[in-house]
C-alpha positions as CSV (number, residue, x, y, z in Angstrom):
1,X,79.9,-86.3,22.8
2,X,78.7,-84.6,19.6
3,X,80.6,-84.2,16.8
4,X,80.5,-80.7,14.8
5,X,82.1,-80.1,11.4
6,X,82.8,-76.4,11.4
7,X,84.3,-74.4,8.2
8,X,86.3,-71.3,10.0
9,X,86.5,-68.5,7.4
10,X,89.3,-66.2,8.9
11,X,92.3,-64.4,7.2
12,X,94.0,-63.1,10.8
13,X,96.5,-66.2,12.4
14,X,96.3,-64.7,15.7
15,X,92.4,-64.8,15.6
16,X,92.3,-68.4,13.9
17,X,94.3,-69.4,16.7
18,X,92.3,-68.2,19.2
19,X,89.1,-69.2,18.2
20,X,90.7,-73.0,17.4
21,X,92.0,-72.8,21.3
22,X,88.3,-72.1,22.6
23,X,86.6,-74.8,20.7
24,X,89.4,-77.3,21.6
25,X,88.0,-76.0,25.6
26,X,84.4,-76.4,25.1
27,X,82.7,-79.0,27.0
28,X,79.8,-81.4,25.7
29,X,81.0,-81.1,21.9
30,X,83.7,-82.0,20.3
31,X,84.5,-79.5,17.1
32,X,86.1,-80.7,14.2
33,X,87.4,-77.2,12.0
34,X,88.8,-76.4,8.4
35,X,90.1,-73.6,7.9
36,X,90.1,-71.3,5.0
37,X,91.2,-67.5,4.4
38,X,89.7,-66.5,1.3
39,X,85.7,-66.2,0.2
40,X,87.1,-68.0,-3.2
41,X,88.3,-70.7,-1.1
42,X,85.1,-70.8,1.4
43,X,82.9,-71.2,-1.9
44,X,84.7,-74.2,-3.0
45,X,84.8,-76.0,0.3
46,X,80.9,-75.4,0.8
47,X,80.1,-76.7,-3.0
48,X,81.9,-80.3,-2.3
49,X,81.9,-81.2,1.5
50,X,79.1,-81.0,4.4
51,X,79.5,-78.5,7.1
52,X,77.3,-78.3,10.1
53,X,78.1,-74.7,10.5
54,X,80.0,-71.6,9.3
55,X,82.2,-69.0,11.5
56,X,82.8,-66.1,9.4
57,X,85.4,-63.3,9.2
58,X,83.3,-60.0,7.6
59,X,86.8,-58.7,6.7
60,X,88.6,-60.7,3.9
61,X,91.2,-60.1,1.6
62,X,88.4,-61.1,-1.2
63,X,85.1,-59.7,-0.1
64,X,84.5,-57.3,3.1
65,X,81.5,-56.9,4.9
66,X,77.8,-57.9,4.5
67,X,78.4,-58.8,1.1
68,X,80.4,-61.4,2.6
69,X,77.6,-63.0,4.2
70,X,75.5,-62.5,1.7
71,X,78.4,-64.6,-1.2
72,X,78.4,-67.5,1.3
73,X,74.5,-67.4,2.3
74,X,73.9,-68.0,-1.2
75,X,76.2,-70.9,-1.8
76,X,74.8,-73.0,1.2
77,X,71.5,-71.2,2.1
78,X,70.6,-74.4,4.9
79,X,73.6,-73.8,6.7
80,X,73.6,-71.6,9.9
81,X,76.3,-68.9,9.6
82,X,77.8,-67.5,12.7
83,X,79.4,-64.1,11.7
84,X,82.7,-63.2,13.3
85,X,83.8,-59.6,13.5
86,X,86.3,-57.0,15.0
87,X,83.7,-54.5,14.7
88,X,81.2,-54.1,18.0
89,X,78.7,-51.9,15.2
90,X,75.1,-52.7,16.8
91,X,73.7,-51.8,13.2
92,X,75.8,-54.1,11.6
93,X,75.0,-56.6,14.0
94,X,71.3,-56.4,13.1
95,X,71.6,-56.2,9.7
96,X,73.5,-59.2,9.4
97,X,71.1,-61.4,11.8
98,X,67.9,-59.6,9.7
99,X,70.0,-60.9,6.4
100,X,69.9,-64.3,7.9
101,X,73.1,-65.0,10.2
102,X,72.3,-66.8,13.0
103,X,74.5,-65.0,15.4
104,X,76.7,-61.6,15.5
105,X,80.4,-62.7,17.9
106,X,82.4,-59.5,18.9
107,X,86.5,-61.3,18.8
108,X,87.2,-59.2,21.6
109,X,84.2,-60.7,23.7
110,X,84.2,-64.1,23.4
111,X,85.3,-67.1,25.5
112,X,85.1,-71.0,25.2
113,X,82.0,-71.4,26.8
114,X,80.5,-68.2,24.9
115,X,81.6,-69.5,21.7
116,X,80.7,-73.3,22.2
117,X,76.9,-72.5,23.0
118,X,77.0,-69.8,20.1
119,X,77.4,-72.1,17.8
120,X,75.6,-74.9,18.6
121,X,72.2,-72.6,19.6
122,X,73.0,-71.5,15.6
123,X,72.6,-75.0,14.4
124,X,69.8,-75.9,16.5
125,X,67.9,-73.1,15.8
126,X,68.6,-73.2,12.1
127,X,67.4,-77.1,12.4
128,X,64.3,-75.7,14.0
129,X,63.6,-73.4,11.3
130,X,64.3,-75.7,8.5
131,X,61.9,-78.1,10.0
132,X,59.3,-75.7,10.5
133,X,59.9,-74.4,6.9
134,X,59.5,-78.0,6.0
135,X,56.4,-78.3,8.0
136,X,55.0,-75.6,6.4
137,X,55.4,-76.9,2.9
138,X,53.9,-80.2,3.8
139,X,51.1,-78.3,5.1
140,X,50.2,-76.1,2.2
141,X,51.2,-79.5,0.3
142,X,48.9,-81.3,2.2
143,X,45.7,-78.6,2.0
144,X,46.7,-78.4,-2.1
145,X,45.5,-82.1,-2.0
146,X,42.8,-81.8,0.6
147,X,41.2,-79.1,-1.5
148,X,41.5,-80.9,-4.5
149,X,39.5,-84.1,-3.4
150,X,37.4,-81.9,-1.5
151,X,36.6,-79.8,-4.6
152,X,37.1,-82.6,-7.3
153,X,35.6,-85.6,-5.4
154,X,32.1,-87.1,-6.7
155,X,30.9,-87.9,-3.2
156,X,29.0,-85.2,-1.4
157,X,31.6,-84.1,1.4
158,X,30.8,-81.3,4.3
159,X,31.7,-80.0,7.4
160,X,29.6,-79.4,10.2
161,X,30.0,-77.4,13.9
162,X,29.4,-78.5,17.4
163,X,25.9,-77.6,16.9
164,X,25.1,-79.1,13.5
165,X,25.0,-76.6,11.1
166,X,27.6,-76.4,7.9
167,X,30.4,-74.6,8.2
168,X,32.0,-75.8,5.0
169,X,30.8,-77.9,2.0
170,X,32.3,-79.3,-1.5
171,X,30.8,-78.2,-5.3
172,X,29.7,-81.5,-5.3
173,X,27.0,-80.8,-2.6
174,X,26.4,-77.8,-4.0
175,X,25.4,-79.7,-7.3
176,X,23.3,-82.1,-5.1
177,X,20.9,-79.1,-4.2
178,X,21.2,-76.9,-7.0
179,X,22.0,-74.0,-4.5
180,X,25.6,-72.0,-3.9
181,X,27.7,-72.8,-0.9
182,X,26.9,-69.6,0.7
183,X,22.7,-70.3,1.2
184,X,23.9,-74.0,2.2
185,X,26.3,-73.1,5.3
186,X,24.8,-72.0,8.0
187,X,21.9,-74.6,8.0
188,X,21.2,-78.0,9.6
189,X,19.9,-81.4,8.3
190,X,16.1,-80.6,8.7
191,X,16.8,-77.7,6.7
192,X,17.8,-79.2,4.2
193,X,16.1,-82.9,3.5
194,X,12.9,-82.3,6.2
195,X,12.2,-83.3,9.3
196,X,12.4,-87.2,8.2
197,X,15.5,-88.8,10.0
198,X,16.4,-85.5,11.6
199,X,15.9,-87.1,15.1
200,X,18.7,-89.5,14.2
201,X,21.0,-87.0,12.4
202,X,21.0,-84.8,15.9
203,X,21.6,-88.0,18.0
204,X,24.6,-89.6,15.4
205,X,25.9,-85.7,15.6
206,X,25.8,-86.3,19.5
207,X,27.9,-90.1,19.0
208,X,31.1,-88.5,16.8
209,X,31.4,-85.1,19.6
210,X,31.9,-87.5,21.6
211,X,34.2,-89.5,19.9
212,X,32.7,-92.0,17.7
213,X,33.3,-92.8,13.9
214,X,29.9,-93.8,12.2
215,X,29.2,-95.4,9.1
216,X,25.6,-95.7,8.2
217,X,22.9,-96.2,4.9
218,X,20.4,-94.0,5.2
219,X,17.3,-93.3,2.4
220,X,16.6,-89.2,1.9
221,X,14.5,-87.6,-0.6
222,X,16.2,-85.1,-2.5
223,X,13.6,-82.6,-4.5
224,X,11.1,-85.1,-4.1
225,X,13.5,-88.2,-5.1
226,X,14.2,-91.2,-2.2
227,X,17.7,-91.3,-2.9
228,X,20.1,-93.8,-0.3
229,X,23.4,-92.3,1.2
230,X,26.4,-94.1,2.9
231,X,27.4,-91.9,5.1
232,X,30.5,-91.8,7.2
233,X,30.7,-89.3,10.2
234,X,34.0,-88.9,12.0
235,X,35.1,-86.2,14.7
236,X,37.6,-83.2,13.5
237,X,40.2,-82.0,16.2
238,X,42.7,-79.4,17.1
239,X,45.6,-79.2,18.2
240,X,44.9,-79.8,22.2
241,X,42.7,-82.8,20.6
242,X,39.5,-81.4,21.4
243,X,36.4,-82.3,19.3
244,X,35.7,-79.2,17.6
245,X,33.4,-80.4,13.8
246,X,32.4,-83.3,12.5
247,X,33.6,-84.3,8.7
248,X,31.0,-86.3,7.0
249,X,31.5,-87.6,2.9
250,X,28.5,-89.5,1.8
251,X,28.3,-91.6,-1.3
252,X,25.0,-91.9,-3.5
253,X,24.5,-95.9,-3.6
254,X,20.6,-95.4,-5.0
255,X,21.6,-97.7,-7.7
256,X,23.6,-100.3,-5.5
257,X,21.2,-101.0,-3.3
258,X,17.5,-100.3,-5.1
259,X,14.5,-98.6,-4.1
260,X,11.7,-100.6,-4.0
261,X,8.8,-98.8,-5.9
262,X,6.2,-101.8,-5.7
263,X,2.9,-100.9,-3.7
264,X,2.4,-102.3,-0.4
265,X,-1.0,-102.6,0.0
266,X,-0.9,-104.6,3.7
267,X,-2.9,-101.7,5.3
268,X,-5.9,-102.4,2.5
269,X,-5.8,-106.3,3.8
270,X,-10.0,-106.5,4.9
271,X,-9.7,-109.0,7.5
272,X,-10.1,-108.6,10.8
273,X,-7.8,-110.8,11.9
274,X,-4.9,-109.2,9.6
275,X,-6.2,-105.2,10.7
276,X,-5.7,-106.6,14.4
277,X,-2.6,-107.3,13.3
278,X,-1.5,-104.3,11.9
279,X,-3.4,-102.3,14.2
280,X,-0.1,-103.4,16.8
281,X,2.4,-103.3,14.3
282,X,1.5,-99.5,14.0
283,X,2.0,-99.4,17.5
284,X,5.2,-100.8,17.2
285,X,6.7,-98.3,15.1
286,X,6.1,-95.1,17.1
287,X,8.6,-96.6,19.5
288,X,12.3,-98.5,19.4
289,X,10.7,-101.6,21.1
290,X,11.7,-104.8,20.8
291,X,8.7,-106.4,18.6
292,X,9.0,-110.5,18.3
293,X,6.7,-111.5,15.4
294,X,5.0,-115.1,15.8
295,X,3.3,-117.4,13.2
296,X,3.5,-119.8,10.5
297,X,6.4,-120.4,7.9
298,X,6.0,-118.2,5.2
299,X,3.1,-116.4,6.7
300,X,4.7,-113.2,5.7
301,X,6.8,-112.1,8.6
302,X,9.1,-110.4,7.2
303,X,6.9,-109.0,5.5
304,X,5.3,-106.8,8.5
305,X,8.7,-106.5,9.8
306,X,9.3,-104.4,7.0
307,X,5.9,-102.6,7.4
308,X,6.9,-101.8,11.0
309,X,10.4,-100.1,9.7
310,X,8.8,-98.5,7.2
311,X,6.6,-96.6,9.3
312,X,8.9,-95.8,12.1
313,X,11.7,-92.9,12.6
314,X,14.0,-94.7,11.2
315,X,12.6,-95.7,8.1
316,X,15.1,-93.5,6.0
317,X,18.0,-95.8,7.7
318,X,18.4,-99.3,6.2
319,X,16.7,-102.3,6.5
320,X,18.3,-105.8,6.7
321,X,16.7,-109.2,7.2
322,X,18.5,-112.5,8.3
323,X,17.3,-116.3,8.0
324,X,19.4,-117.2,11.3
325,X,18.6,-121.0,9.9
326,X,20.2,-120.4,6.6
327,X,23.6,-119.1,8.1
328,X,26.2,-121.7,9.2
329,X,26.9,-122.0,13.2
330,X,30.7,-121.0,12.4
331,X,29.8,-118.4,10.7
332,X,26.9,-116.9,12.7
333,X,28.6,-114.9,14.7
334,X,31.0,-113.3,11.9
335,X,27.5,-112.4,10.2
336,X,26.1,-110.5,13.1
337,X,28.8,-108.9,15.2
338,X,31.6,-108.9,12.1
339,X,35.4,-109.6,12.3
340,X,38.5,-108.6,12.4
341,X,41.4,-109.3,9.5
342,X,43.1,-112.2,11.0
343,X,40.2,-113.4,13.0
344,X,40.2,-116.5,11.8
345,X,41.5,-118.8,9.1
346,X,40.3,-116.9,5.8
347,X,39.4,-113.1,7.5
348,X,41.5,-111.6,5.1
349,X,40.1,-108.3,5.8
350,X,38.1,-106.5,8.5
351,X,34.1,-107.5,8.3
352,X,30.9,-105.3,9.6
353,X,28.3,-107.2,11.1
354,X,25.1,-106.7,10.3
355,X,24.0,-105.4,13.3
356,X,26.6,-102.3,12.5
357,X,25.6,-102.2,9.2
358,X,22.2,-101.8,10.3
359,X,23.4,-98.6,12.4
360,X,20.1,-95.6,11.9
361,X,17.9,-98.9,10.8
362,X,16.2,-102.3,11.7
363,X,17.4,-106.1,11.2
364,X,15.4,-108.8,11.3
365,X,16.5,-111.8,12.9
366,X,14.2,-114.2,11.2
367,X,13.2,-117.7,13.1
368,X,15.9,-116.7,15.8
369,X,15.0,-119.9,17.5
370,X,17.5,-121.0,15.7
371,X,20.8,-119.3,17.0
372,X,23.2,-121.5,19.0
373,X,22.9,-120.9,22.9
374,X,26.7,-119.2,23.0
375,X,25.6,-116.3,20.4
376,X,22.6,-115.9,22.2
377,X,24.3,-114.9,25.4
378,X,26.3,-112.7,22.7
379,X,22.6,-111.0,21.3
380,X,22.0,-110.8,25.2
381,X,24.7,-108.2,25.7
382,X,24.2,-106.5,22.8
383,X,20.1,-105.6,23.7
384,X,21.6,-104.5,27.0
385,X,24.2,-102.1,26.3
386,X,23.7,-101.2,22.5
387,X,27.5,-102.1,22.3
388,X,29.5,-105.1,20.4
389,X,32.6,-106.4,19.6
390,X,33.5,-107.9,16.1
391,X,35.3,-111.6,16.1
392,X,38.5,-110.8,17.1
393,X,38.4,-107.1,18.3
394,X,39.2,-106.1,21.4
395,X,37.6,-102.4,21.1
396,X,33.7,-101.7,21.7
397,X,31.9,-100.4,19.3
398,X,28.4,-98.7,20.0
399,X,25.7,-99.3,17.5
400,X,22.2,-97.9,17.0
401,X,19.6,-100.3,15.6
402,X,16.8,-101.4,16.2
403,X,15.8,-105.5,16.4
404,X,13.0,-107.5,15.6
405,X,12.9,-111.3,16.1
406,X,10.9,-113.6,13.8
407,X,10.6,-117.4,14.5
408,X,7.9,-120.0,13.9
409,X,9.0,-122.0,16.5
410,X,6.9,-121.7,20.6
411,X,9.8,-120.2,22.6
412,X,8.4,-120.9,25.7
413,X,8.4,-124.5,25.2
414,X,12.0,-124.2,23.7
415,X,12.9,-122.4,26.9
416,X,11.7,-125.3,29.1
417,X,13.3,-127.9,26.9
418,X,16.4,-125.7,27.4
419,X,17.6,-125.0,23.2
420,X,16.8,-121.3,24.1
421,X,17.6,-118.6,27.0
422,X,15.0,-117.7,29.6
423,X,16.6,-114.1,30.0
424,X,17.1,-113.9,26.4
425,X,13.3,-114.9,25.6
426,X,12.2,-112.3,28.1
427,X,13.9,-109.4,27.0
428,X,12.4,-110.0,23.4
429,X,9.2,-111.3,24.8
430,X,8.7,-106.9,24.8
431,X,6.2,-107.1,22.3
432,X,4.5,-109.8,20.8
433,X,3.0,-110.2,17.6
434,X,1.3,-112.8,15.9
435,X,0.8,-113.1,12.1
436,X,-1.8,-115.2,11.1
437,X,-1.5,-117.8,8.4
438,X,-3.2,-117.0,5.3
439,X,-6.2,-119.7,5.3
440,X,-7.4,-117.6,8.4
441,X,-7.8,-114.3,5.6
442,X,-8.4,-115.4,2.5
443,X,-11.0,-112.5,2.0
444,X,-7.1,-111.0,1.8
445,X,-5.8,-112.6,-1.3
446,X,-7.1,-110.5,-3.7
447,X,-4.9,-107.5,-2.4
448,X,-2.3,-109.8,-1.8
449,X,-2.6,-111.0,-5.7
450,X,-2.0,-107.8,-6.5
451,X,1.1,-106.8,-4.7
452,X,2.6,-109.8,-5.5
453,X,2.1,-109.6,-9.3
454,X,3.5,-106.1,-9.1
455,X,6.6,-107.1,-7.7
456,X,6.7,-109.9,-10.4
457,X,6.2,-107.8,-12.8
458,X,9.2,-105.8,-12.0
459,X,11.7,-108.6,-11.2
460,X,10.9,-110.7,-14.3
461,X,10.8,-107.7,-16.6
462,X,7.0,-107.3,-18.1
463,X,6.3,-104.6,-19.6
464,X,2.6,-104.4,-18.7
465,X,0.6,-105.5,-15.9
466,X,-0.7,-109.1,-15.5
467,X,-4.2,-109.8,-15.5
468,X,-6.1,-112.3,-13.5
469,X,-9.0,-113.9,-14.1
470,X,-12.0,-113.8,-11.5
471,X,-12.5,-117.6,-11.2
472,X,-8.7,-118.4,-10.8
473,X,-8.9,-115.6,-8.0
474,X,-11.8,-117.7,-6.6
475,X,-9.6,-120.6,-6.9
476,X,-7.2,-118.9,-5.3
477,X,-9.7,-118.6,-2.2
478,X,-10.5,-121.6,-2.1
479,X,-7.0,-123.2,-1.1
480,X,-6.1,-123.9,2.0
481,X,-2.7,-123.0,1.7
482,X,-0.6,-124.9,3.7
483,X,2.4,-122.7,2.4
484,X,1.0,-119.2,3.4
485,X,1.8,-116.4,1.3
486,X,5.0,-118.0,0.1
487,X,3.2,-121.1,-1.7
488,X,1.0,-117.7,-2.7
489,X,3.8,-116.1,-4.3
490,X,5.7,-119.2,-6.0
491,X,2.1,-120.2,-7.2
492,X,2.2,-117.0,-8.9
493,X,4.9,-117.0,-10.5
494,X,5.2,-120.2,-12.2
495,X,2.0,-118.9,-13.3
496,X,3.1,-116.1,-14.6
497,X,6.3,-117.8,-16.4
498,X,3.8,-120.0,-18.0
499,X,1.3,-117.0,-18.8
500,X,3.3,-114.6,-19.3
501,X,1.0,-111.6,-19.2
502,X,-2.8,-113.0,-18.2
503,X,-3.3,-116.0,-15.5
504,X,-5.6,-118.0,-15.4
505,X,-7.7,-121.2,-14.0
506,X,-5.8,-123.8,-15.8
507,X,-2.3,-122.2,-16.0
508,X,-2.9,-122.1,-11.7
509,X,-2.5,-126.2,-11.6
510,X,-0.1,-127.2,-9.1
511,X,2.5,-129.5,-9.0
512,X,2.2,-132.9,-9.2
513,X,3.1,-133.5,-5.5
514,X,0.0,-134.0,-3.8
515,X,-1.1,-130.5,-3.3
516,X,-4.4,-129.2,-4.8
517,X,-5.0,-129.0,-8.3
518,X,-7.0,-126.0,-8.7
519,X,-8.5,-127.1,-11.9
520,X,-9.7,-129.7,-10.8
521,X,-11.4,-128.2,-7.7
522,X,-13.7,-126.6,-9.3
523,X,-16.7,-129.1,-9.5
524,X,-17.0,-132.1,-7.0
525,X,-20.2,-134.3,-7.5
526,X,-21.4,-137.9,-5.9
527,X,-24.2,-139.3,-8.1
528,X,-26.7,-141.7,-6.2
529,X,-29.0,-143.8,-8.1
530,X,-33.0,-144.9,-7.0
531,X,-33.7,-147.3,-5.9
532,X,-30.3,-148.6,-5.1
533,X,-29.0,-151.8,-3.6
534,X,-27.7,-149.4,-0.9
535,X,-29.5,-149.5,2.5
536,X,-29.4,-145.9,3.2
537,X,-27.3,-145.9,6.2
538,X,-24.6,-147.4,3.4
539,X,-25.9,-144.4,0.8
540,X,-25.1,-142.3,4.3
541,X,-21.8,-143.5,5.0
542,X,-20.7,-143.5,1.2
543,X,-21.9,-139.4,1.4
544,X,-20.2,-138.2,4.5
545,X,-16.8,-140.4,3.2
546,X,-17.0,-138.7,-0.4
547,X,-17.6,-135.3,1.5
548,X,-14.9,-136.0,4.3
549,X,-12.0,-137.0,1.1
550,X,-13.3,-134.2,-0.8
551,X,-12.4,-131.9,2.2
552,X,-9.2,-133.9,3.0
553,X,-8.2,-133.0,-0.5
554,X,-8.9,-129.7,-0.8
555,X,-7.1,-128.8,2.1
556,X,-4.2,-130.4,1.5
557,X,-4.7,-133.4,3.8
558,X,-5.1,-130.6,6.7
559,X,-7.7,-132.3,9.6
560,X,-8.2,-128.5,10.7
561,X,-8.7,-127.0,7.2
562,X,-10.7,-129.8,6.4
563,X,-13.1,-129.8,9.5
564,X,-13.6,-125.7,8.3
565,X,-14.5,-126.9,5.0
566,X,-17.4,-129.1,6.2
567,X,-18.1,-126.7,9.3
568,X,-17.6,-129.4,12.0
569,X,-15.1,-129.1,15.2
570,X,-11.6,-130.7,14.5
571,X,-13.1,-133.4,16.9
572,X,-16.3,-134.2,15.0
573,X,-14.0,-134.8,12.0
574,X,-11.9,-137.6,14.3
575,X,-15.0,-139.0,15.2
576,X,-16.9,-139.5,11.8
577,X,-13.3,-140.3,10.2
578,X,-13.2,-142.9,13.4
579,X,-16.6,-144.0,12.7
580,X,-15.8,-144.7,9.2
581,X,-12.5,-146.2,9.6
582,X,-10.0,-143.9,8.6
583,X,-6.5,-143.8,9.8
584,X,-7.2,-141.2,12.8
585,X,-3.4,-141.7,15.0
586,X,-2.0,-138.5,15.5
């Protein structure tokens, strides 16, 4: 049974003990009264004890009428006051309820039941109102803050409708594009940045109406500028929890993450078996296809990976690229699909995956061969639904990006040997393309030289271009390059440390590890004297063995590179090396 603490404020006996009579009859609560007779007296009970309610007399020796009310109303303005009154005055009555009592009691009308219900609709309706009044306040307490980060925040922070235009935006994206709020509202994404990445805008728009938060990078230009955004999208409801706008605050990380401003000149690359190459890639790039890129360690991979991204849809999204062979087993998994906090011994906090991370963009899964059979199955689902679920996580999160696959490993033959998945290898196995190792363009090097020493020149700080000499770049040619553009690159560079702003022959000499030297590949001579103690099938022999170890060497001990070199088959090599009693067990 409830308990109520009632002040009674009446000066007639008769009345007091009437009303005391009815309370003590109610059913379902259970009244505890003090009585007073006097306002005076009222006023001094309310300042020092707690009342759930008031029942008061109009009529008192001290104060008569509404200016009764109106005394104790001010004392305790929280507490619901039921006035009590001999007078059945309508206009009273609704003068007193419009002043704030909670309800007008006749003493002639009332019984037990009457008065029980009175009073304890008086108190729940005044809770009702005090929380609503408290509501209220926390609402305009809680817009007051809202529209202080919106207004004051740095990050770029706007609202848009159901079909994709602004409907409300901060000063701060008002700074962004130098134009008023009112000529920014009203407009959508192409509007404002172009039609570059507007296809994915429209479809991550489509994701958070139907529920989904996003978090993405993405690379706009802004009056000309590539700037790069993270951006995170999530839906805005009402009330009935319908979807009805999508809040998205975006953060400028230009300077976090870099832009790279070196040239790529891998469309200027003059051989024909590179523009085959990039003759696919291209292809590749107009579409989301899974593209598996074959060839040689450090053939430059990656490299055309990036080339495809940068040329497709989604090249203002971001770009990530994975060694699968330099990540741990244990952690391979947490890398790709992320975890939650908890996860595991030392998840201390909720991960993304790069494949989220990569959500708008492209990763990279360089030499993939190398992911363990379990996450395979795990990439497996992922290329068939677009879905994942982080170490740890119950809940299914869509992503949308796009994969390529890099490995210099023959799948097929892992496939039969059973280290990779059949279904996994045909649902890369999309498109293939090879990359070929450098020695098969070396009519490329110059252009390659030159992209290479502009990236160099940015990462090590020059101030001024590096210069090469023509002969080193001949030298350059002239290696076989077992390393492909890699052993290109680090070549290069310890160059250029040496150098510092002009490379040439001498400062290209390799290390002393067997490789070429390319100084001393410049001249290679055999003398022969006449006559000679020779017969000349010995002069003969002693020729094709100086040619065959001059080839050897500058090939890097390569039998194929080599056999190029002296313009014999692979085969012809074996047999005159065979002939001449070389070593020839493969």
């Amino acid at each position: 049974m409830e308990t109520v603490r009632l002040l009674l404020v009446e000066d007639n006996f008769v009345d007091v003990l009437c009303l005391k009579e009815a309370l003590e009859e109610a059913k379902g609560t259970h009244f505890v009264v003090s009585h007073v007779e006097i306002l005076a007296e009222a006023r001094e009970r309310l300042e020092k004890e707690d009342y759930h309610v008031v029942v008061l007399d109009l009529g008192l020796p001290d104060s008569q009428g509404l200016e009764t009310f109106e005394e104790v109303r001010d004392v305790a303005p929280t507490l619901p006051i039921v006035v009590l009154s001999g007078l059945d005055d309508e206009t009273l009555a609704m003068e007193a309820v419009r002043k704030g009592a909670q309800d007008y009691i006749l003493k002639s009308k009332f019984d037990s039941y009457y008065l029980s219900r009175s009073i304890n609709y008086a108190i729940e309706r005044c809770r009702l109102l005090t929380d609503q009044k408290k509501a209220e306040q926390a609402l305009r307490l809680s817009e007051q803050r809202f529209r202080a980060i919106f207004e004051g925040a740095e990050d770029y922070i706007f609202v848009k409708d159901r079909s994709s235009k602004y409907i409300n935006v901060n000063p701060a994206v008002e700074k962004l594009f130098g134009l008023p709020a009112s000529e920014i509202i009203g407009r959508r994404y192409e509007d404002l940045f172009g039609e570059d990445g507007s296809k994915h805008s429209r479809e991550a728009d489509l994701r958070v109406l139907q529920g989904e938060s996003i978090e993405a990078e993405h690379t706009r230009k802004v009056h000309g500028t590539p700037r790069t955004f993270l951006d995170t999208q999530v839906p805005l409801r009402n009330d009935s929890g319908e979807i009805v706008s999508i809040l998205c605050m975006s953060r400028d990380i230009s300077e976090r993450r870099g832009i790279e401003v070196a040239p790529d000149t891998t469309g200027e690359c003059p051989s024909t078996s590179m523009q085959s190459t990039l003759k696919s890639a291209m292809l590749a790039a107009k579409t989301d296809i899974i593209v598996l890129l074959l060839g040689e360690s450090g053939s430059g991979k990656d490299h055309l990976a990036r080339y495809i991204h940068d040329r497709s849809h989604r090249a203002d999204g971001p770009y990530f690229s994975v060694n699968c062979a330099a990540i741990s087993k244990e952690l391979a998994e947490s890398e790709l699909f992320g975890h939650e906090r908890g996860a595991f011994t030392g998840a201390h906090t909720r991960k993304r995956g790069l494949l989220e991370l990569a959500e708008g963009g492209t990763l990279l899964l360089n030499e993939i061969g190398e992911l363990s059979l379990p996450l395979q199955a795990k990439l497996l689902t992922f290329l068939d639904t677009k879905k994942l679920t982080r170490v740890g996580g119950e809940k299914e999160i869509s992503v949308n990006a796009r994969l390529i696959a890099a490995t210099n490993r023959d799948l097929q033959k892992e496939v039969e040997e059973g280290r990779f998945r059949k279904d996994l290898f045909y649902r890369l196995d999309v498109m293939s393309i090879a990359v070929p190792p450098l020695r098969e363009r070396q009519e490329d090097i110059p252009i390659l030289v030159q992209e290479i020493l502009s990236r160099l020149r940015t990462e090590l700080e020059i101030h001024e271009m590096p210069s090469i000499d023509p002969a080193a770049i001949e030298a350059l040619k002239r290696y076989h390059w077992p390393g492909n553009v890699r052993e290109l690159r680090n070549v290069l560079e310890r160059a250029l440390i040496l150098s510092h702003d002009s490379i040439t022959l001498p400062s290209l000499a390799l290390r002393a590890n067997g490789h070429l030297n390319f100084e001393e590949n410049k001249k290679a001579s055999l003398t022969i004297s006449f006559p000679s103690d020779q017969s000349l099938n010995e002069i003969t022999q002693g020729l094709k063995r100086f040619l065959i170890n001059e080839a050897l060497r500058r090939s890097g001990g390569s039998r194929q590179g080599a056999a190029k070199l002296l313009g014999i088959s692979r085969y012809s090599l074996k047999h005159y090396m065979n002939t001449l009693g070389y070593s020839v067990e493969e």
